[in-house]
NUBA-415396 format. One record per residue (C-alpha): x, y, z. Coordinates in Angstrom, 1 decimal, always signed. Layout:
NUBA-415396
R      u      v      w
R      X      Y      Z
...
//
This chain:
NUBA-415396
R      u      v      w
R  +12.3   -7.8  -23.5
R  +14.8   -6.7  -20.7
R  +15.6   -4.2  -22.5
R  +12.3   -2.4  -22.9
R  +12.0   -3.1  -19.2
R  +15.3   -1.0  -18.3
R  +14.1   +1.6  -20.6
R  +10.5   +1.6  -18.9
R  +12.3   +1.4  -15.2
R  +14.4   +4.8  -16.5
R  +11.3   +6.5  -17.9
R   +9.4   +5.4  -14.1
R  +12.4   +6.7  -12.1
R  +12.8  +10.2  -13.9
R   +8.6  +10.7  -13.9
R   +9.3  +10.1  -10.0
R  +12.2  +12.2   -9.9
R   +9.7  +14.9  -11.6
R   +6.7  +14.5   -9.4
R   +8.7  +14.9   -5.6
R   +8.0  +18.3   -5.4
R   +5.2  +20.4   -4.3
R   +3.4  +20.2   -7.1
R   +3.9  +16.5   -7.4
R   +2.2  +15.8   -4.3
R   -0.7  +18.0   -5.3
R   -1.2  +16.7   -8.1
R   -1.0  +12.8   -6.6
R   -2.3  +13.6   -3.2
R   +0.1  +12.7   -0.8
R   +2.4  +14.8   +1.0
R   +5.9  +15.5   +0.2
R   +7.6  +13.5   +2.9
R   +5.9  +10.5   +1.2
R   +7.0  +11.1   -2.4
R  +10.5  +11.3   -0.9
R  +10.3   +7.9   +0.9
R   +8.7   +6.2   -1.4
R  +11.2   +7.5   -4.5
R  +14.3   +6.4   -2.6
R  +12.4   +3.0   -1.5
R  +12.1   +2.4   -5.7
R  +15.6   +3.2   -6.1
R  +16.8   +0.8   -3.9
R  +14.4   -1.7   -5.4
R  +15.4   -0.7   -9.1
R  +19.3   -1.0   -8.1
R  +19.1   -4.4   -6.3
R  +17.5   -5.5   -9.2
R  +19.5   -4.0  -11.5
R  +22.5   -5.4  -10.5
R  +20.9   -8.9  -10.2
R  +19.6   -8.8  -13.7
R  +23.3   -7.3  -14.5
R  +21.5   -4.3  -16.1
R  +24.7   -1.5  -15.9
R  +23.3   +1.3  -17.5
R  +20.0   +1.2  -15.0
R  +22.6   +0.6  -12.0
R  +24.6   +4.0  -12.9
R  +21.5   +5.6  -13.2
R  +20.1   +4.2   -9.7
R  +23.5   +5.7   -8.4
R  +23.4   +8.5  -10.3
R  +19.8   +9.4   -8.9
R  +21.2   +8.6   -5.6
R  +24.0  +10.6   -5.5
R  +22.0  +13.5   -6.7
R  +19.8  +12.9   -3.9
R  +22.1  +12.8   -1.2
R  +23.7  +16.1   -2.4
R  +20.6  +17.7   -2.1
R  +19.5  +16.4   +1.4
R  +22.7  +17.7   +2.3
R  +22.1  +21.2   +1.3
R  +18.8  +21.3   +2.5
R  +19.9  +20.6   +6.0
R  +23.2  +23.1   +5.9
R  +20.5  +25.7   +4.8
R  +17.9  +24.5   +7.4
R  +21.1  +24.9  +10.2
R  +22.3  +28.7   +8.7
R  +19.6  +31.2  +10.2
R  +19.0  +33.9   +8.5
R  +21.2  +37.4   +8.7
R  +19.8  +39.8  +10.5
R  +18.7  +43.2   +9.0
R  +21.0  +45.8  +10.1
R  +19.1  +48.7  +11.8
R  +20.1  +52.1  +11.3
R  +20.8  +54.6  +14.4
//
């Protein structure tokens, strides 16, 4: 039974991993800024769980999905800092 209920919590946090874009929170409703909080509240959820039921493989793919997150927070905000090159005008 815990077993079709790691699978299921995999299956839940990919579908969620799917649905934080754009088209995700047409589709749903809800603006982006929510899908984001409310994926990274069910990862913490699904890994404090995980690791109390002792479930590794759903615990390395909490951190996996977490890691994967941070790297792309971190992007976004080095590309949000970068402005844009200017076009060169010619005289």
């Amino acid at each position: 039974m815990l077993k079709i209920i790691t699978v299921g919590a995999i299956a839940l946090l990919l579908a969620m991993r799917l649905l934080r874009g754009k088209f995700g929170a047409t589709l749903l409703g809800v603006s982006v800024r929510v899908l984001n909080i409310a994926y990274l509240a069910l990862l913490l959820i699904t890994g404090i769980l995980a690791g109390v039921f002792e479930q590794w493989v759903l615990l390395g793919v909490v951190v996996a999905l977490l890691a994967l997150s941070g790297v792309e927070e971190i992007r976004r905000r080095s590309a949000q800092k970068t402005p844009a090159p200017r076009p060169r005008t010619q005289r």
